[in-house]
C-alpha positions in Angstrom: 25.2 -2.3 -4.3 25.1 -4.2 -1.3 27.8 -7.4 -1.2 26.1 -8.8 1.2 25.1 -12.4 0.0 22.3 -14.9 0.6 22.4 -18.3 0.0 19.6 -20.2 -1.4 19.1 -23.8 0.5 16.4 -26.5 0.0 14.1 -25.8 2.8 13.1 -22.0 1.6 14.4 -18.6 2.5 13.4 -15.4 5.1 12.0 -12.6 4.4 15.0 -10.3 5.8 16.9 -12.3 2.5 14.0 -11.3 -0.2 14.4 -7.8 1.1 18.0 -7.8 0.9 18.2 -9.4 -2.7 15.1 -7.3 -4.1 15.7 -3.6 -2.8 19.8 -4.0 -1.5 21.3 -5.8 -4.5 22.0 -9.0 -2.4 24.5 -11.1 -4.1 22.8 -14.8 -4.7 24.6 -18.4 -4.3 23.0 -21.5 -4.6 23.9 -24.1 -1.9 25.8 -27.1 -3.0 22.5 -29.6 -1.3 20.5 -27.2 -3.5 22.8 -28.1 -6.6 22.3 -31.9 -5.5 18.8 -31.7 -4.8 18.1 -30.3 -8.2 19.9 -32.8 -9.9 18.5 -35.8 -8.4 14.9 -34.5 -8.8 15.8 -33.8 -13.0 16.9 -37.9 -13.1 13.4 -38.1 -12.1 11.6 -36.2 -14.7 14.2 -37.6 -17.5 12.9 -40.8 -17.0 9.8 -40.1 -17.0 10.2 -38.4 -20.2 11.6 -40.9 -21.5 8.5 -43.3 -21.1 5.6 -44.0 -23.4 3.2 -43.4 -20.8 2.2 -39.1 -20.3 3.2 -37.2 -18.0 1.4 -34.1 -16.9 3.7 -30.6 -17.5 6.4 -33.3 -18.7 4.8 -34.5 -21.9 1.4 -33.1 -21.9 0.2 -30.0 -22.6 -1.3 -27.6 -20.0 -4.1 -26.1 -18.1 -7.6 -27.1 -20.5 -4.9 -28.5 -23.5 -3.6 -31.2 -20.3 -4.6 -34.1 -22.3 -2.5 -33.6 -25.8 0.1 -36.0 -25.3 3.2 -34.3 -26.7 5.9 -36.5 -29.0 8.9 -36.0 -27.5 10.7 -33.9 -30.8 7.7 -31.3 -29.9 8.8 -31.3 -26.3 11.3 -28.2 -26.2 9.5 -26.2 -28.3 6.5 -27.0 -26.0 8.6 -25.0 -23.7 9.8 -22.4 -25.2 6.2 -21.7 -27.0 4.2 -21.5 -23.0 6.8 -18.7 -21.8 6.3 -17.0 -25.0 2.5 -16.8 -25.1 2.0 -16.6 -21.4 4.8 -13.6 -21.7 1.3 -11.5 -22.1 1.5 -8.5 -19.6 0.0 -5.0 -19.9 0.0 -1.6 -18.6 3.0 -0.1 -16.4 6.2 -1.6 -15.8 6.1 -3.0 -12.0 8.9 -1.8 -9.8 12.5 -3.5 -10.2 12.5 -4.1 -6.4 9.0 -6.5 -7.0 10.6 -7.9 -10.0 13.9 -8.8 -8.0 12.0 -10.4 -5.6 9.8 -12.3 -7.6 12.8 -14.4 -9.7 14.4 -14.8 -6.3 11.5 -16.4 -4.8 11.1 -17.8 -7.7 15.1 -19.8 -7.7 13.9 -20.4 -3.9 11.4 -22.8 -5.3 13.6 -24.1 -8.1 16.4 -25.0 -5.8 13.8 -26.9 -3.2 14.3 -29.9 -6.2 10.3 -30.3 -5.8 10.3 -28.7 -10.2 12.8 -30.6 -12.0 14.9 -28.0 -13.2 18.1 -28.6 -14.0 21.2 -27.0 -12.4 22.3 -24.7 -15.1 18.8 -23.0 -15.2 19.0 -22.4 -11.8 22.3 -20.7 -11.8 21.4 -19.0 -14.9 18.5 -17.2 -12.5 21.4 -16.4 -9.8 23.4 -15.4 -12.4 20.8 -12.5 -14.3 19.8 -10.9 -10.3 23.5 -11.0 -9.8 24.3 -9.2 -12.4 21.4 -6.6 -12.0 19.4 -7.2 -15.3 15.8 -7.0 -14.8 13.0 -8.4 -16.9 10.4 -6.0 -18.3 7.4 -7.3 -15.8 4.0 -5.6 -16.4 1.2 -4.6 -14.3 -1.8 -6.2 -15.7 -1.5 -10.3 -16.1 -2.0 -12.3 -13.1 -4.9 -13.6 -11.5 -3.1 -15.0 -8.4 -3.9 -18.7 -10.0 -2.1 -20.8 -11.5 0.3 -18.5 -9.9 1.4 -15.2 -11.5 1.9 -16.4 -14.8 2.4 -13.6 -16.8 4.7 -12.0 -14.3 6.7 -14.9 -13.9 7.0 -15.5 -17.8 8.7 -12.3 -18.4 11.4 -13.1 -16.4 11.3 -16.5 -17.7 11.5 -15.3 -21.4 14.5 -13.0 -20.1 16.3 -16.2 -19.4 15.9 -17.0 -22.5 17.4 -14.1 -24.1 14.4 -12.8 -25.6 12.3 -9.7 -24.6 13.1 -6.5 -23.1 14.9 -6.1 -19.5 16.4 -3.1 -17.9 20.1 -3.3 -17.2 22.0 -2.2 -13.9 22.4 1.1 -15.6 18.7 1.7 -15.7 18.6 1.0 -19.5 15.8 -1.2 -21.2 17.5 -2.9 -23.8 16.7 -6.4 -25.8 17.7 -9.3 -23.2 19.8 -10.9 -25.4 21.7 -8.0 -25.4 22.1 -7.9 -21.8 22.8 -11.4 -21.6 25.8 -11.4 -23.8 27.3 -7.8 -21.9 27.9 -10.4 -18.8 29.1 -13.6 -20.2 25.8 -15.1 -19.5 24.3 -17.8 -22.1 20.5 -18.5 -22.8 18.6 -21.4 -21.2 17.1 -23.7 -23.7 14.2 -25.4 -22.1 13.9 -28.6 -21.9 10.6 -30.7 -20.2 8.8 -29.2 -17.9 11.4 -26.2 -17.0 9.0 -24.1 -18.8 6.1 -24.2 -16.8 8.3 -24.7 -13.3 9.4 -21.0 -14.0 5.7 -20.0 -14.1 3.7 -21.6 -12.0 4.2 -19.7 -8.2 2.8 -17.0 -5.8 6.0 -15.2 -5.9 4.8 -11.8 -7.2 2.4 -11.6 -5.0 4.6 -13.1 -1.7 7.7 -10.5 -2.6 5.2 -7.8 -2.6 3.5 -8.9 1.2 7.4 -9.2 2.2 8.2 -5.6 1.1 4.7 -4.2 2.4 5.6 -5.9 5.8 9.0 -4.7 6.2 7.3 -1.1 5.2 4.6 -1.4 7.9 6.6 -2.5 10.5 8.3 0.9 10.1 5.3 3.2 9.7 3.4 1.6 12.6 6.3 2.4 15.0 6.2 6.3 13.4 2.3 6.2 13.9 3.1 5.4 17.4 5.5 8.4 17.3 3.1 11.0 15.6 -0.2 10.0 17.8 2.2 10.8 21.3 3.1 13.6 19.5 -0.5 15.3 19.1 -1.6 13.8 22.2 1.0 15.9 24.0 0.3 19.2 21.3 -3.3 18.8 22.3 -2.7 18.6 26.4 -4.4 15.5 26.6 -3.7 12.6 29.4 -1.1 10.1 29.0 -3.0 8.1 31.6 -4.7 6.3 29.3 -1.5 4.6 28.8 -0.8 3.2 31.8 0.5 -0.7 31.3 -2.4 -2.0 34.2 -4.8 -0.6 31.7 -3.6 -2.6 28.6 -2.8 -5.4 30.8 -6.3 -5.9 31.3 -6.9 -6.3 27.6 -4.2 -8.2 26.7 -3.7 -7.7 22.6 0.0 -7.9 22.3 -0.1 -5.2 19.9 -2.2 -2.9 22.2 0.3 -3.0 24.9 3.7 -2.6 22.5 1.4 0.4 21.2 0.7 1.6 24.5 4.4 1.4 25.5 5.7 3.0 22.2 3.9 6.2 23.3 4.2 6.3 26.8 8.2 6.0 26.5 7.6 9.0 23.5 6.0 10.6 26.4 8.2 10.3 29.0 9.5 14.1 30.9 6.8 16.0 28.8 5.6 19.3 30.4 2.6 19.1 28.4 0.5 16.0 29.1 -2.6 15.9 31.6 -1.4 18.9 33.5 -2.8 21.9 31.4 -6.5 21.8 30.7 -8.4 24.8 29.4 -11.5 26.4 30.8 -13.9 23.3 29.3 -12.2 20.3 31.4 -11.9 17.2 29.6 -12.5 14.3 31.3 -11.7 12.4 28.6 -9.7 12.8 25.3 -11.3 12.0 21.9 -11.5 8.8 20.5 -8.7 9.1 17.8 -6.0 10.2 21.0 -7.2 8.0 23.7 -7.5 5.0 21.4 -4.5 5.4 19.6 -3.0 2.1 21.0 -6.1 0.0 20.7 -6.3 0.8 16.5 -2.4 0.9 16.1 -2.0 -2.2 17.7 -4.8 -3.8 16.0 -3.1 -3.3 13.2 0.2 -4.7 14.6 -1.6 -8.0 15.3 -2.8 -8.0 11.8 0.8 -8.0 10.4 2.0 -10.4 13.1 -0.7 -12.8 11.1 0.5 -12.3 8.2 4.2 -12.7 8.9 3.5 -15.9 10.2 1.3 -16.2 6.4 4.5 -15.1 4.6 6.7 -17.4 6.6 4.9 -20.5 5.9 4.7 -19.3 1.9 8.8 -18.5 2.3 9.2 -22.5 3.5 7.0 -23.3 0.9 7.8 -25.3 -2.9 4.8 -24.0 -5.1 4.6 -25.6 -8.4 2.4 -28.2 -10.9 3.2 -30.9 -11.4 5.7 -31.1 -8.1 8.6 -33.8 -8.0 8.4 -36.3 -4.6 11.3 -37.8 -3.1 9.7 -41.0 -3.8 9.9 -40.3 -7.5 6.4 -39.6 -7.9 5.5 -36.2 -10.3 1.8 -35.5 -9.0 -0.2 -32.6 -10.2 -1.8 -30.3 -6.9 -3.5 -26.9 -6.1 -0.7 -25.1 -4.0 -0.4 -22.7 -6.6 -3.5 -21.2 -5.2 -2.6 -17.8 -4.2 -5.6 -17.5 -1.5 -4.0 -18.0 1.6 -1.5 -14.8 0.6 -4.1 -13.0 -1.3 -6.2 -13.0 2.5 -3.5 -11.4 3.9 -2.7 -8.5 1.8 -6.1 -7.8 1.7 -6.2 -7.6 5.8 -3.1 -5.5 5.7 -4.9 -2.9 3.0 -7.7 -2.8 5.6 -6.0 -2.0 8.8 -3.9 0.7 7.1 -7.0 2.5 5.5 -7.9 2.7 9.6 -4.4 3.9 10.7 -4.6 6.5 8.3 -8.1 7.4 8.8 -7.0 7.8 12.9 -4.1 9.7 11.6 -6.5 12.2 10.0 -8.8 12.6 12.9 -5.9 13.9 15.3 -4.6 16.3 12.5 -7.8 17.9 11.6 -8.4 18.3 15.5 -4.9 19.7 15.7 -6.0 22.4 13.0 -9.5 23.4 14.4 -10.0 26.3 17.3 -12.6 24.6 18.4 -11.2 21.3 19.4 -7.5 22.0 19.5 -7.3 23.9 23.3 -5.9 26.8 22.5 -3.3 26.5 19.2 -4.2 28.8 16.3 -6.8 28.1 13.8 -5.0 25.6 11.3 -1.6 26.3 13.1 -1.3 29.5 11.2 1.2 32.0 12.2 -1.6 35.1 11.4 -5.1 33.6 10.8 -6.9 35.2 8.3 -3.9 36.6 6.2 -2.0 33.0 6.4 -3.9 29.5 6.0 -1.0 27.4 8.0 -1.5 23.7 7.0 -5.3 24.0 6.0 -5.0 22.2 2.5 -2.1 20.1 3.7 -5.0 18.3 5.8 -6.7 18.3 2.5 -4.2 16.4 1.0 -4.2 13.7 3.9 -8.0 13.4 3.6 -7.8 12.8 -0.1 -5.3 9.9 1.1 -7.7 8.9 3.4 -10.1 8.4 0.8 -8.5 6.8 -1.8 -7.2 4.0 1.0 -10.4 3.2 2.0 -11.3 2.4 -1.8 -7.9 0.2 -2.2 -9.4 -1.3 1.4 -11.8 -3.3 -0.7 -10.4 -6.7 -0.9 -9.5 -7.8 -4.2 -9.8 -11.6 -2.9 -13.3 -11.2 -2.4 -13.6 -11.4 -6.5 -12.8 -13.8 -8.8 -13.2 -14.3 -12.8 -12.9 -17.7 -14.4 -10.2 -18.2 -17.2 -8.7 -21.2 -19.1 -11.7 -21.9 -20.4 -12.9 -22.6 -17.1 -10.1 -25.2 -16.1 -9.2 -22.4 -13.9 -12.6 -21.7 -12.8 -11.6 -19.9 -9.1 -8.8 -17.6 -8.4 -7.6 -15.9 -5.9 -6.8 -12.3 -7.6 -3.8 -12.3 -5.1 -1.4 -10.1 -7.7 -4.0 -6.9 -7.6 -4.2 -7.3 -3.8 -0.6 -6.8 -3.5 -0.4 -4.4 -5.9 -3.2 -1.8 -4.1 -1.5 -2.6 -1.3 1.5 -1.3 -2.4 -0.2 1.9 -3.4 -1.8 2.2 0.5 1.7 1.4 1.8 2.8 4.7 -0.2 -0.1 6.7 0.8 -0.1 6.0 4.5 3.4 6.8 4.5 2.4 10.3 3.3 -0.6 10.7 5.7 1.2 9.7 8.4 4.1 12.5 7.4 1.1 14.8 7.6 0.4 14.2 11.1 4.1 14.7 11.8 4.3 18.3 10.7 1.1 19.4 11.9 1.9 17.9 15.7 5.6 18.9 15.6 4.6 22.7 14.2 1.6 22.2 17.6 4.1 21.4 20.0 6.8 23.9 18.5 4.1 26.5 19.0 3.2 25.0 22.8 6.9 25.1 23.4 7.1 28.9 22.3 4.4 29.6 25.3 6.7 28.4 27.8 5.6 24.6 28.0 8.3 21.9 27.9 7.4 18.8 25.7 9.0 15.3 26.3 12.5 15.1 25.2 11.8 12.4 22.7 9.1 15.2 20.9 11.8 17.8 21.1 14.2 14.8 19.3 11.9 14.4 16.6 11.4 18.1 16.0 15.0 19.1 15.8 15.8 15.8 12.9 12.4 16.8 11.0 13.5 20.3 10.7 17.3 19.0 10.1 15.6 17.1 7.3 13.8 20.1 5.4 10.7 20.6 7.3 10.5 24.0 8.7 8.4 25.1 12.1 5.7 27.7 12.3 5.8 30.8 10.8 4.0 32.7 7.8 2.8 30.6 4.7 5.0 29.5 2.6 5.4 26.7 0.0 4.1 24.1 1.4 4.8 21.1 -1.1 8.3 20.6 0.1 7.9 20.4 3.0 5.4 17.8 3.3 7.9 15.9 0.6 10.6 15.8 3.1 8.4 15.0 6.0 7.4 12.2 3.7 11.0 10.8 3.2 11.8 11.7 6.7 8.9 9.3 7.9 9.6 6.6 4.9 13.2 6.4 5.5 12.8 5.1 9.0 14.7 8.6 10.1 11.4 9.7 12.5 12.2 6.6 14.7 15.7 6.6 14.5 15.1 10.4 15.9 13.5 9.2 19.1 14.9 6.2 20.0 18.2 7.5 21.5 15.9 9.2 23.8 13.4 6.6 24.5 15.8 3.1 23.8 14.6 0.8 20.8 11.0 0.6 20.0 8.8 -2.2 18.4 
């Protein structure tokens, strides 16, 4: 477990800290103005507890019950009783890394002192990540608005010492259970702590900071694979040129552009070896490469900038003013983040559908000048990587269904106090699920053009020094080069990891210096 640690202020956190609490084991401190600013804000709701008058989520009830005034003997069990019943998740448990991320974003908005939370609760949440105990958090139970409530109250019911989380050994047990095991005591709720620990985008926000940080890396590899079967195919690295892209100026065109030209760089094979049919132009899914894969870079550069603003963000209803005010509000609306993830799902279904244009023209005589039908080393008698592209288009096809956006929809709830949501939670999670699958398609494209150029290489044809990088750390890795059929499975697995793992970029960049 990483000792690294990250300390949680009152103006919001970065998204290199969610990743390093969620999936590194990040200790967690809260700062001492955090510790200050969540007193002051509790003096707030205290006294206004303590008046006749009602207070929405301090002595009221919630959602369509908001105007039951509750008697103040009522008030804890008030609490207690909206983390139990909104504790109402189905289906798979959700990743530890998502549930990590969601109670750190989570103390993130606690310690802003906008939610009236008292101190102890908040160190009680540093205290469970820090100790590794995760809740139980289910697939099925947020609509993205009022947040993701059921998400949120199984980690809130964990801090309560009742439920089921997984300990740092990987074992489910009771919470109360794990609590004890690490010295750590229950909350008891007291006004409004309840529903401050629900009511947040922080499911879905930890699970656009995750896909981000994943993208980032498999658009830099996609960059990698489509120089790769450019050069395998002898096409033109021409198209390249920085006066072309300069003309056009997307930023993420020309970082595209640049990414492949410096993959590029000393090959024997590019623009130099036509067949007898002359192109004088490559396909679309070669010569194009940059304009789709930077398309897509300019998507997630939106949608940093979307997570950033979320990361600064205090999310919560009623919120706590520095003027003393507790006013109810709609930024629990997961819509501006729900957008997002749907606009990332998109623009990888297309970088994996380019991905699987260049491999199938890789595999076919007819279009791959001159390599052996489906790089086989004896057609006919072996089927080289024939169903391996069948795999990738299977991918291909299932991304394009999780393309559809999920924010599009909406279904009324609450009995129709909650009459629009933004459906934010399912967006992340298909996204999640396209993240893994264009990891795979793009490991696809990696073995087919490494195996191309291996074979192009074998005719007496020098590729770039970068290729010959990435070839020599795939086959380190497990992969093997061309030869007669074999098992194919594990290979593609470990051209997988090799691509997930970051390993494919780390191949090529001592060759071609860092790449975006």
């Amino acid at each position: 477990m990483d000792m690294h640690t990250v300390v949680v202020g009152t103006s919001g956190t970065t998204a290199e800290d969610v990743v390093a609490v969620a999936r590194h084991g990040a200790r967690v401190e809260l700062s001492p103005a955090a510790m200050d600013a969540l007193a002051a804000s509790r003096l707030i709701v205290d006294a206004l507890a303590a008046k006749p008058e009602p207070v929405y989520g301090v002595s009221t009830g919630f959602g369509a019950l908001a105007s039951r005034h509750i008697s103040t003997e009522l008030r804890a069990q008030l609490q207690r009783n909206i983390v139990r019943s909104h504790a109402a998740g189905m289906g798979p448990r959700v990743e530890r890394e998502v549930v990590r991320a969601l109670m750190f974003l989570r103390l993130k908005t606690v310690a802003s002192g906008h939610t009236g939370v008292r101190p102890e609760v908040a160190q009680t949440m540093a205290d469970v990540l820090n100790a590794g105990i995760t809740p139980v958090v289910h697939e099925y139970g947020s609509l993205g608005c009022s947040g993701d409530l059921a998400p949120l109250s199984h980690c809130a019911l964990t801090l309560m010492g009742e439920g089921d989380a997984e300990g740092p050994d990987g074992t489910v047990r009771p919470a109360g259970e794990l609590l004890a095991a690490h010295g750590i005591a229950p909350v008891e709720l007291r006004e409004k702590e309840g529903l401050a620990l629900l009511n947040g985008t922080d499911g879905m926000l930890g699970m656009l900071v995750m896909a981000l940080a994943d993208l980032r890396n498999l658009y830099t590899s996609a960059d990698i694979t489509a120089a790769l079967s450019l050069e395998a195919l002898l096409g033109t690295d021409k198209v390249l040129a920085p006066e072309l892209h300069a003309i056009r100026p997307h930023p993420g065109q020309g970082v595209s552009a640049d990414n492949m030209l410096r993959v590029l760089a000393g090959s024997g094979l590019t623009g130099h070896h036509q067949d007898d049919a002359p192109r004088v132009q490559d396909a679309y899914s070669v010569r194009c490469a940059p304009q789709v894969n930077g398309a897509g870079r300019d998507t997630l550069d939106y949608a940093a900038v979307v997570a950033g603003r979320e990361l600064a963000s205090s999310v919560d209803n009623p919120v706590v003013l520095p003027d003393g005010r507790v006013e109810s509000n709609g930024n629990f609306h997961g819509a501006p983040v729900a957008y997002v993830l749907d606009f990332l799902a998109i623009v990888a279904a297309d970088l994996g559908s380019i991905c699987e244009r260049r491999t199938d023209r890789l595999l076919d005589k007819n279009r791959s000048h001159g390599l052996p039908p489906f790089l086989a080393h004896d057609a006919g008698v072996d089927s080289g990587l024939m169903i391996a592209q069948y795999t990738q288009a299977a991918l291909v096809s299932e991304m394009k269904r999780l393309a559809v956006p999920a924010s599009a929809d909406s279904i009324p709830s609450s009995a129709m106090q909650e009459d629009h949501v933004s459906m934010g939670w399912s967006a992340a999670r298909k996204l999640r699920t396209a993240v893994d699958n264009l990891a795979r398609i793009v490991a696809v494209e990696l073995y087919a053009a490494t195996r191309a150029v291996e074979i192009r290489a074998a005719e007496g044809l020098t590729p770039a020094p970068a290729s010959q990088a990435a070839v020599a750390a795939l086959r380190a890795a497990g992969a093997e080069g061309p030869g007669p059929d074999r098992f194919l499975a594990p290979d593609l697995a470990a051209a997988d990891t090799f691509v997930r793992e970051g390993r494919l970029v780390a191949a090529v960049e001592p060759v071609t210096g860092p790449l975006a």
